[in-house]
N, C-alpha and C positions, 0 to 999 in steps of 0.2 A: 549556381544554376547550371544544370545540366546540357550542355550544347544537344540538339537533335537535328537530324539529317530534313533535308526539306519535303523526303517523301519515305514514308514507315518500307516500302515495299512497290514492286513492279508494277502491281494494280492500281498503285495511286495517283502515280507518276502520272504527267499529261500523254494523250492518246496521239497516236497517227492519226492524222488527217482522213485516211482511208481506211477500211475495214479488209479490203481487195486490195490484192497483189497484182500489179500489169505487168504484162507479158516482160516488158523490159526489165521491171527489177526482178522479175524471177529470174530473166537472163543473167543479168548482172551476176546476184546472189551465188546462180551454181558457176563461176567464171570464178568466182569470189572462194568457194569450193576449190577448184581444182586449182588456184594459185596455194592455196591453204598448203595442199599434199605437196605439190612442186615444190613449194621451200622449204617444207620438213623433210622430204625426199632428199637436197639438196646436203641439209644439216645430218643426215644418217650416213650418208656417204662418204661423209669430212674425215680427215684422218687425226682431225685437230676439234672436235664438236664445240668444245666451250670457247676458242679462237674463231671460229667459223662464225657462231652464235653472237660471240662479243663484235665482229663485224659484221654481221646480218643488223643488228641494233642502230650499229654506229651509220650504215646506209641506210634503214628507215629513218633514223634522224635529223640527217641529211637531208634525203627523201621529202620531209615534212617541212622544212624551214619555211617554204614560199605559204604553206600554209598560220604559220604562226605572224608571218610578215606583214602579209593583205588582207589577214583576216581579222574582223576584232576580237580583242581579248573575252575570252569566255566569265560569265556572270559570275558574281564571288562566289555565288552557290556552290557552284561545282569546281572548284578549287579542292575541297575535300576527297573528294572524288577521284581528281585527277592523281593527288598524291598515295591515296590509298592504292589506288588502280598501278602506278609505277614499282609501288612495291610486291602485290600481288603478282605480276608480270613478272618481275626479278624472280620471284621463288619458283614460279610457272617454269619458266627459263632451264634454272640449272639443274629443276627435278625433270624435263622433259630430256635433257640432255642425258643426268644421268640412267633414264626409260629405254634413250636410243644404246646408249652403250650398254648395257649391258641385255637389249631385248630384241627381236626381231624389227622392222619397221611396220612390219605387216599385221605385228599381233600388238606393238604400243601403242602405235596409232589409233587404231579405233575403238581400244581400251579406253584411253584417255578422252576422247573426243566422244566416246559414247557413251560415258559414264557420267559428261558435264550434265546433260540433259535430268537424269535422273536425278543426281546431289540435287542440283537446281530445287527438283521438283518435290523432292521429299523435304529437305529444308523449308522451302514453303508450308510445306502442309505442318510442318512440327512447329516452327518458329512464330508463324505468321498466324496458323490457324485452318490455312486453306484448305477445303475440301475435295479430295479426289473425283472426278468421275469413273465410271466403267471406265468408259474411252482411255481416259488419263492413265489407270490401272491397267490396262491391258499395253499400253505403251511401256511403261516401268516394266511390266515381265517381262516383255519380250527384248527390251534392252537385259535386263540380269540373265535370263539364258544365255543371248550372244557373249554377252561379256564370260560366265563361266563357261561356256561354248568355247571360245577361242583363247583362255586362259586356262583350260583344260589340261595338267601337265603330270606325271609321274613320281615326279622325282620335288622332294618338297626345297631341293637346294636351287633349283629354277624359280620358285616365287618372286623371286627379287626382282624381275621385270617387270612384270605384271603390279607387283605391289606398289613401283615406283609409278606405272603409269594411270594407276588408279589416282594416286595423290595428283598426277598430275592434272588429273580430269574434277578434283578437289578445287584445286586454283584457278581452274579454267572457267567453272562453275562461281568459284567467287568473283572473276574479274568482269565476268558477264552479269552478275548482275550491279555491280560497283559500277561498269560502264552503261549497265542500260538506265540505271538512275543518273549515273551526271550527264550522260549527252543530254536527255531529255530535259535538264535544267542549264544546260551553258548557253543558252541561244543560239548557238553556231556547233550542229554535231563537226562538221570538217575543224574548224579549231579545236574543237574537243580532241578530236583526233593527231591535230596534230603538237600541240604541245603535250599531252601525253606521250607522244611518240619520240619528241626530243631530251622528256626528263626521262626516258625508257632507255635512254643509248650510252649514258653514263656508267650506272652500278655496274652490268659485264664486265667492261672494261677495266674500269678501277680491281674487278674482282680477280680479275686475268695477269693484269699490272701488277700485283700484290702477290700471286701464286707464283708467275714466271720471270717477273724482272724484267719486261720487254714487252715490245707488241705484237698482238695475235698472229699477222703473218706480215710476209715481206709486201712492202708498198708496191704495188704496180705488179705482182705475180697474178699467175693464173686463177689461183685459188683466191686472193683476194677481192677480183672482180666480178666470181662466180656468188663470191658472198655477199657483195656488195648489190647484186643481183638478187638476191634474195630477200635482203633485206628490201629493196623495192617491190617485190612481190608480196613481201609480210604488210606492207602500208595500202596498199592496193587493196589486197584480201579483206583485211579488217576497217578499213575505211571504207573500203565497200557496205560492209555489213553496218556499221553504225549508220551512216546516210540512210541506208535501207530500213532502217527501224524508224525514221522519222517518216517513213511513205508509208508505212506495213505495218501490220501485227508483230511486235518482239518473238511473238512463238512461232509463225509462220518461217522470220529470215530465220529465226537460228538453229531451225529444224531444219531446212533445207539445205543448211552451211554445213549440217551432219555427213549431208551426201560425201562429203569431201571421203569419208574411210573407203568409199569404192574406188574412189580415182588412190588414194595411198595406196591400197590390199592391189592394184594394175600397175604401181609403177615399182612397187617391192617386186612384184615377179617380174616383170620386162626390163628393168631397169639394175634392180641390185641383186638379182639372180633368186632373188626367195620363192621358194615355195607356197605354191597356189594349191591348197588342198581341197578336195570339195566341202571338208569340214571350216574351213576360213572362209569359203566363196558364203556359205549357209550363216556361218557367224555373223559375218560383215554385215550381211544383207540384213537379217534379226537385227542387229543394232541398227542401220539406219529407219529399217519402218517402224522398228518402235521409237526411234529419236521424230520419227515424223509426227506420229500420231501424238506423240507427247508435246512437239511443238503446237501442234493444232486447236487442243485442246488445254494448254494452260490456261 
């Protein structure tokens, strides 16, 4: 007999409580946003990314223990879930890492995070059957323009950036919707969240262990506590966002969490010297109103 998942798809899943967003979780959401860019800002800047990353993990799991401690164990249901979801995070992980090494932050960034929306959305309509709206359609364009917009390049030995953060936005799309099925069936999204977040802090590490013979970086250095800082911003963010789907519409929070590529595309230019063109200012923005409209209307 065939094991089957407890819901075919996003639409089946049980709903929020509300249909409307309050003010406060929209607050929360775009907060949830610009922690998003800050610790991938944080991870571009590394001079170590898969070190950084391997303890950006090892401090959201950290981060998460009090949550796996006090809270109860999540329903067998979504057990499947949560292991699929750890794996999909691990590949998310060391293709975003290899997006930032070898791509701008400006231009991986919301390649990958604008491209989730879309996979998302067109997966549905192939896999599932779903039917597009105008609306819906008019979102998807205007995400493919930004994206060929800001991935617009000369020289075909440059691909390689953009191609990585497209996949990454592949994983991002899968784990999004991996985790908006099991929060919705664990009875507790925060333990959802937080034992995923603890079987998340492992694979880096072992992978780092295995590559360098040693640990990410020195205990108690600068750079460790900058990433250990991070990693509590990665737990914040996305625990943010999961809570948020059990008060809200799924396309509402994670259309809004889009916003996050404007706060990235402001702290690449103020922060890590990159270049702010008016052609990335027009990208960016194409990618987030179509990731909005496309949230709105799934």
């Amino acid at each position: 007999m065939k094991a089957s998942l407890p819901y075919p798809s996003l639409h089946d899943a049980p709903c929020p409580p509300t249909s409307r967003m309050s003010i406060f979780v929209l607050s929360l959401v775009l907060f949830a946003a610009l922690l998003h860019a800050s610790w991938n800002a944080l991870l571009k800047s590394s001079a170590d990314p898969l070190g950084a990353l391997a303890v950006m993990t090892i401090g959201s799991g950290l981060a998460a223990l009090p949550l796996i401690l006090y809270l109860p164990l999540p329903l067998p249901e979504s057990w499947p879930y949560i292991a699929l979801s750890a794996v999909l995070h691990t590949a998310y992980n060391l293709f975003l890492i290899r997006a930032y090494r070898i791509g701008d932050f400006s231009q991986s960034y919301p390649i990958a995070r604008g491209s989730s929306p879309l996979l998302v959305t067109l997966g549905a309509a192939l896999l599932v059957g779903e039917q597009m709206s105008w609306m819906t359609l008019l979102g998807v364009i205007l995400i493919s323009v930004g994206i060929i917009s800001l991935a617009h390049i000369k020289n075909r030995l440059h691909l390689a950036g953009p191609i990585a953060a497209f996949t990454t936005g592949a994983f991002i799309a899968a784990y999004t919707i991996t985790d908006g099925l099991g929060a919705r069936v664990a009875g507790s999204a925060l333990s959802y969240c937080g034992w995923l977040f603890v079987l998340d802090s492992v694979p880096l590490l072992l992978i780092y262990l295995r590559l360098h013979k040693r640990l990410p970086m020195a205990f108690g250095s600068k750079e460790t506590w900058v990433a250990l800082g991070g990693g509590l911003m990665s737990l914040l963010a996305y625990g943010i966002v999961i809570w948020a789907v059990t008060l809200a519409p799924m396309g509402t929070v994670s259309a809004l969490r889009e916003t996050s590529v404007l706060f990235a595309a402001l702290i690449g230019w103020l922060f890590l010297g990159e270049k702010l063109s008016m052609r990335r200012i027009l990208s960016c923005l194409l990618i987030t109103v179509g990731a909005i409209i496309l949230g709105l209307h799934l």
